[in-house]
C-alpha positions, 0 to 999 in steps of 0.5 A: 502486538502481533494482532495489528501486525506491529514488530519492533526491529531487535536493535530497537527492543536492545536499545530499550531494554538498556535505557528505560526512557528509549523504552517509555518513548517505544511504548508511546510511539506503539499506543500511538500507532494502536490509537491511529489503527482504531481511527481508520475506517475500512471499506464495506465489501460492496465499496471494495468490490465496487472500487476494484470493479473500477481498477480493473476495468481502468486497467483494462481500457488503458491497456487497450488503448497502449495496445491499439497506439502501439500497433498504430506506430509499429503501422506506421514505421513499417510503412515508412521503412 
């Protein structure tokens, strides 16, 4: 089903169409997935943007904060040596 994005290797849709029951089990395994899509709930916009916000700004004070440790150390050696 293109629309969820599901493709099945070529190897897999060879071995099916060779053995009905490989392809019974193929159909199944496919409903399931269909079946597991439908029970995932998605974020609202707000709850992503807010989610994002807070990636960012994490990755910004991490990178800082490596950023000022770093500059402390190479301070330090260079004093040293």
């Amino acid at each position: 089903n293109r629309r969820l994005g599901v493709r099945l290797p070529p190897s897999v849709l060879k071995t099916a169409r060779e053995s009905p029951l490989m392809k019974q089990k193929i159909i199944k395994l496919y409903e399931d997935i269909v079946k597991e899509m439908k029970k995932v709930t998605w974020p609202t916009r707000p709850e992503l943007k807010a989610s994002t916000t807070v990636v960012i700004i994490s990755s910004l004070v991490f990178a800082v904060l490596c950023y000022v440790i770093d500059q402390g150390v190479n301070y330090l050696v260079s004093f040293l040596y």
